[in-house]
Structure formats: C-alpha cells, structure tokens
C-alpha positions as CSV (number, residue, x, y, z in Angstrom):
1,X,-16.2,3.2,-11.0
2,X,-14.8,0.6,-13.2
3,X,-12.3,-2.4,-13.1
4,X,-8.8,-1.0,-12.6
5,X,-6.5,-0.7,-15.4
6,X,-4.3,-3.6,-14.6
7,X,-7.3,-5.5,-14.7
8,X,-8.9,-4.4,-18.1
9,X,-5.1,-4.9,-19.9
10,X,-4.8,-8.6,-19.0
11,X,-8.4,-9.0,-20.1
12,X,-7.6,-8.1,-23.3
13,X,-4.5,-9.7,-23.6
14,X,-6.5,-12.5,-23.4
15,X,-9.0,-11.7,-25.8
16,X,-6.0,-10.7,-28.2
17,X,-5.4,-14.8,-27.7
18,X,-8.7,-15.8,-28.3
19,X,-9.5,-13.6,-31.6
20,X,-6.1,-14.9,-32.8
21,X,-6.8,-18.4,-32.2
22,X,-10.1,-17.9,-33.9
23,X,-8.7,-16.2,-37.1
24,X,-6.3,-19.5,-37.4
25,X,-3.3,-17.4,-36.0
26,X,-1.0,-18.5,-33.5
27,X,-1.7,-17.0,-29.9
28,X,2.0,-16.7,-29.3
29,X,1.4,-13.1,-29.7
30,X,-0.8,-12.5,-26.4
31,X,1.6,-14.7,-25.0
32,X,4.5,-12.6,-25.9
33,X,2.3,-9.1,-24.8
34,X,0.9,-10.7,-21.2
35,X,5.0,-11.6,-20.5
36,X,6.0,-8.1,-21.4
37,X,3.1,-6.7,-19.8
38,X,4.0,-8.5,-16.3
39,X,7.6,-7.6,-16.8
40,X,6.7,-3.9,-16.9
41,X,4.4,-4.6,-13.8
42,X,7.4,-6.4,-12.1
43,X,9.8,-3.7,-12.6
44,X,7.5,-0.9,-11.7
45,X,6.7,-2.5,-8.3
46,X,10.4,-2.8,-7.6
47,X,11.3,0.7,-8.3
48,X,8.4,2.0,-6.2
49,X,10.0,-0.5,-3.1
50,X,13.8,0.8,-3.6
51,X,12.2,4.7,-3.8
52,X,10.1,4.3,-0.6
53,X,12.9,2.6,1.1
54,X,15.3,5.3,0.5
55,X,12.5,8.2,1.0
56,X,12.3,6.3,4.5
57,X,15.7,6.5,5.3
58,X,16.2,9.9,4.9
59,X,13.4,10.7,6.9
60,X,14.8,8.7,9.7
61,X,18.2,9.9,9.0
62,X,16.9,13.4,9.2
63,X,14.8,12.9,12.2
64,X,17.4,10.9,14.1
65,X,19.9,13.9,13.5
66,X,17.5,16.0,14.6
67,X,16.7,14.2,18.0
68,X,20.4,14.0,18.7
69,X,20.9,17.9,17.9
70,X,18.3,17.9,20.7
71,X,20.8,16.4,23.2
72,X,20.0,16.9,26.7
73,X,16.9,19.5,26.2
74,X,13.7,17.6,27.5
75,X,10.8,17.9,25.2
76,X,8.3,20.3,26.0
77,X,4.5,19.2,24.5
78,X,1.9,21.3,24.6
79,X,-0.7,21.0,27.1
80,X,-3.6,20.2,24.7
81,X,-1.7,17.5,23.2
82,X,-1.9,15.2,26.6
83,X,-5.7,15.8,26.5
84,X,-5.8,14.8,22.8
85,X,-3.7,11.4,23.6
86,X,-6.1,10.7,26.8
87,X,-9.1,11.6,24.1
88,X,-8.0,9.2,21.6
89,X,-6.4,6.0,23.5
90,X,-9.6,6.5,26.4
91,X,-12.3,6.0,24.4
92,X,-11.6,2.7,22.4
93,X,-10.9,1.5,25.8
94,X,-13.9,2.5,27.6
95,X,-16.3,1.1,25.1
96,X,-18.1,-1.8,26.5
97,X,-17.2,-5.0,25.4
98,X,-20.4,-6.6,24.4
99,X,-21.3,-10.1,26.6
100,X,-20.9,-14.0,24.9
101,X,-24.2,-14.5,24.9
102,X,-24.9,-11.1,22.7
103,X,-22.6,-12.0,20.3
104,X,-23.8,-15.4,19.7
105,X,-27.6,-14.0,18.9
C-alpha cells in the first residue's frame, strides 16, 4: 500500500536538507519548503473544518425545518424498523460477558 503522501513529502524535505548540507549548501532551503509545506497542510485542514461545519448546519437547519413543518403529525415508522432496532441493540446486550477468571488466563 505505501506510506501516505504527507509522509513521503516531509521525508524528502528532509533529504533535500541533508544532500544540501552535504554539497556544502545551506539547508535553509528544506527549511524554507517543510514551513511552506506545513502552512499549506495548516490551511487545508482549516478549510475542510469551516466546510464541514457549514455542510452540518444546513443539514440541521434543513432537518429542523422539516420536523417543525411536521407539527403536530405523530411519526409513523414502519413495522420492520422496530424489529430491526430490537435486532441490533438485543444482541450486543445478550452476549455473555465472559467471567474474571477467563479473562485473566
């Protein structure tokens, strides 16, 4: 599969350092690309926050307006979905909790 992307560009950003150093240059170079390089990183991770946060809100906002549009109408599920919920919160709690003395083998 591979080391992720991220991971391989700081990598060799730092082997840009070394070399340079090496060669007698100065490794303010690597320096200057591993700031950029965490500045892009930085700014990316905020957009993605402010976009899911507003993605989010609408949703709510859009949901919300729909519940009150509902008003005073009582939800009507469908009668499989009550055996699905039983199915799926029953059987984690039926599962036997193994003993102390099990566990400690």
């Amino acid at each position: 599969m591979g080391i992720p992307v991220s991971t391989s560009l700081l990598v060799l950003t730092a082997f840009k350092g070394l070399v340079g150093q090496q060669q007698g240059e100065d490794a303010t170079g690597a320096i200057d690309l591993f700031a950029s390089m965490m500045e892009k990183s930085l700014v990316g991770y905020m957009i993605a926050a402010v976009l899911g946060f507003v993605i989010v809100m609408i949703v709510l906002h859009k949901m919300e307006r729909k519940i009150h549009e509902e008003g005073e109408h009582p939800n009507k599920l469908h009668p499989k979905w009550m055996v699905f919920q039983w199915c799926s919160t029953g059987f984690p709690v039926s599962e036997p909790v193994p003993a102390v003395e099990q566990v400690a083998e």
